[in-house]
C-alpha positions as CSV (number, residue, x, y, z in Angstrom):
1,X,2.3,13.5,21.2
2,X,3.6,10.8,19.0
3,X,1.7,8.0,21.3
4,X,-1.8,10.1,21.2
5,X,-1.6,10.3,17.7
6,X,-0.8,6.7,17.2
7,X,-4.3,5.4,19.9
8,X,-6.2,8.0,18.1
9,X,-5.7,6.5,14.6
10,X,-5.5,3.2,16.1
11,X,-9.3,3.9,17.9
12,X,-10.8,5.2,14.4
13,X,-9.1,2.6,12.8
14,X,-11.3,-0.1,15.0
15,X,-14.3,2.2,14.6
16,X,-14.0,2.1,11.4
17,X,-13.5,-1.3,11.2
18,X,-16.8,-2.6,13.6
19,X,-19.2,0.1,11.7
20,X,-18.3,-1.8,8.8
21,X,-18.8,-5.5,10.1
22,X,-22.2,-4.0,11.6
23,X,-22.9,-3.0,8.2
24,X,-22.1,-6.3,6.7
25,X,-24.6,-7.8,9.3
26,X,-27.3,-5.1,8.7
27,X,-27.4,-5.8,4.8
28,X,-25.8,-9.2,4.1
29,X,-26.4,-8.6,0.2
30,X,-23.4,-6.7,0.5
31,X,-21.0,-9.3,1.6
32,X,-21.2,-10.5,-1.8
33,X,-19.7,-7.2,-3.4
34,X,-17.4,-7.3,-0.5
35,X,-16.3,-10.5,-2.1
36,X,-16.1,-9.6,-6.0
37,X,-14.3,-6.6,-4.5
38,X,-11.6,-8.5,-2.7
39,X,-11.0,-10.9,-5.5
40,X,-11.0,-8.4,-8.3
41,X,-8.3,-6.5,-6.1
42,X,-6.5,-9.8,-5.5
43,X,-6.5,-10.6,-9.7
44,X,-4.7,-7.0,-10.3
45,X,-2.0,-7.0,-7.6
46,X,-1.2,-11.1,-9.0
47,X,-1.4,-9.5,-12.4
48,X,0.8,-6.6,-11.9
49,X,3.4,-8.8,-9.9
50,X,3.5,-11.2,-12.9
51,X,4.3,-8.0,-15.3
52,X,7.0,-6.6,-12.6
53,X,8.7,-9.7,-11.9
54,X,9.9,-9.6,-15.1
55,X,11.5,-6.8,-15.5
56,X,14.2,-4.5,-13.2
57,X,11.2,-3.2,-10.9
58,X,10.7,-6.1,-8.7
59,X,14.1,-5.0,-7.2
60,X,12.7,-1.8,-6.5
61,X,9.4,-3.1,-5.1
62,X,11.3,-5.3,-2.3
63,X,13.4,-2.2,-1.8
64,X,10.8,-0.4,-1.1
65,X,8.9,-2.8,0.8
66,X,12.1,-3.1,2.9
67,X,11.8,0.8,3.3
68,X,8.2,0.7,4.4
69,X,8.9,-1.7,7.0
70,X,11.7,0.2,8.1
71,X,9.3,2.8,8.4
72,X,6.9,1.2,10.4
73,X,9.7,-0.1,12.6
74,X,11.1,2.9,13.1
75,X,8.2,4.7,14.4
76,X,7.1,1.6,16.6
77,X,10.5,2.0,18.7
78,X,10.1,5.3,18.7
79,X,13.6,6.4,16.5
80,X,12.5,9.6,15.7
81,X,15.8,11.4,13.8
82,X,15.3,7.7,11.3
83,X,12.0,8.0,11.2
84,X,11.9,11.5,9.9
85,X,14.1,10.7,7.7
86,X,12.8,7.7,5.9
87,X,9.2,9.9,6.0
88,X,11.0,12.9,4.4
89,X,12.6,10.1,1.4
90,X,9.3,8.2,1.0
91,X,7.5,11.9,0.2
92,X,9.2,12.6,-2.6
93,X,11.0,9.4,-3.5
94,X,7.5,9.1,-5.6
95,X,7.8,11.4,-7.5
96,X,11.7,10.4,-8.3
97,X,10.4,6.7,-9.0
98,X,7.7,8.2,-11.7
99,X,10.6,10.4,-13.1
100,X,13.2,7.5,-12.8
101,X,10.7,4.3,-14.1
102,X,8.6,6.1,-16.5
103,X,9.8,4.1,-19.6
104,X,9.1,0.9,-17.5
105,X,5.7,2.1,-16.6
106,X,4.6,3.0,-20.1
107,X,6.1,-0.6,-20.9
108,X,3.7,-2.1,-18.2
109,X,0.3,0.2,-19.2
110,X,0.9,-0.7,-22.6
111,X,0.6,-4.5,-21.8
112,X,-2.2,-4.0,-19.3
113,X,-3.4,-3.0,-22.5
114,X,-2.9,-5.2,-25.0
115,X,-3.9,-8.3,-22.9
């Protein structure tokens, strides 16, 4: 079930992803917002890393980037008792980082704000 699920996303993923290039060839006019898009998304995550490397999070963030991969790894080979459980954590570890972090986010909004 597992594998079926995994070709199926993995087909509309590539769907997805040659509807788009045939797009970009169709109307080239919007490989330029394609562009500003990329590099405006590329300005906030250097940005935010900048803010968080300064402070307690970026331990967090490679924690949970280790998790993630974990993740990913974990459903690649097929280790499904881990898998479930590092799904299971990642659902409502959010809402546990908001709860846990929420004076360092405010800290971080307030100087997305004041810059």
């Amino acid at each position: 079930m597992k594998n079926t699920l995994f070709a199926a996303t993995l087909e509309f993923t590539t769907q997805d992803i040659v509807n788009y290039l045939e797009m970009l060839r169709n109307n080239p006019i919007n490989i330029i917002t394609l562009i500003i898009d990329i590099t405006i998304v590329l300005f906030l995550a250097v940005k935010l890393i900048q803010i968080v490397k300064k402070t307690r999070a970026w331990q967090l963030i490679k924690g949970i980037a280790f998790l993630i991969i974990a993740t990913i790894l974990s459903s690649i080979l097929e280790l499904h008792i881990l898998n479930y459980i590092l799904t299971s954590f990642m659902t409502y570890g959010v809402i546990f980082l908001i709860i846990i972090f929420q004076p360092e986010l405010r800290r971080a909004l307030e100087q997305l704000r004041n810059k």
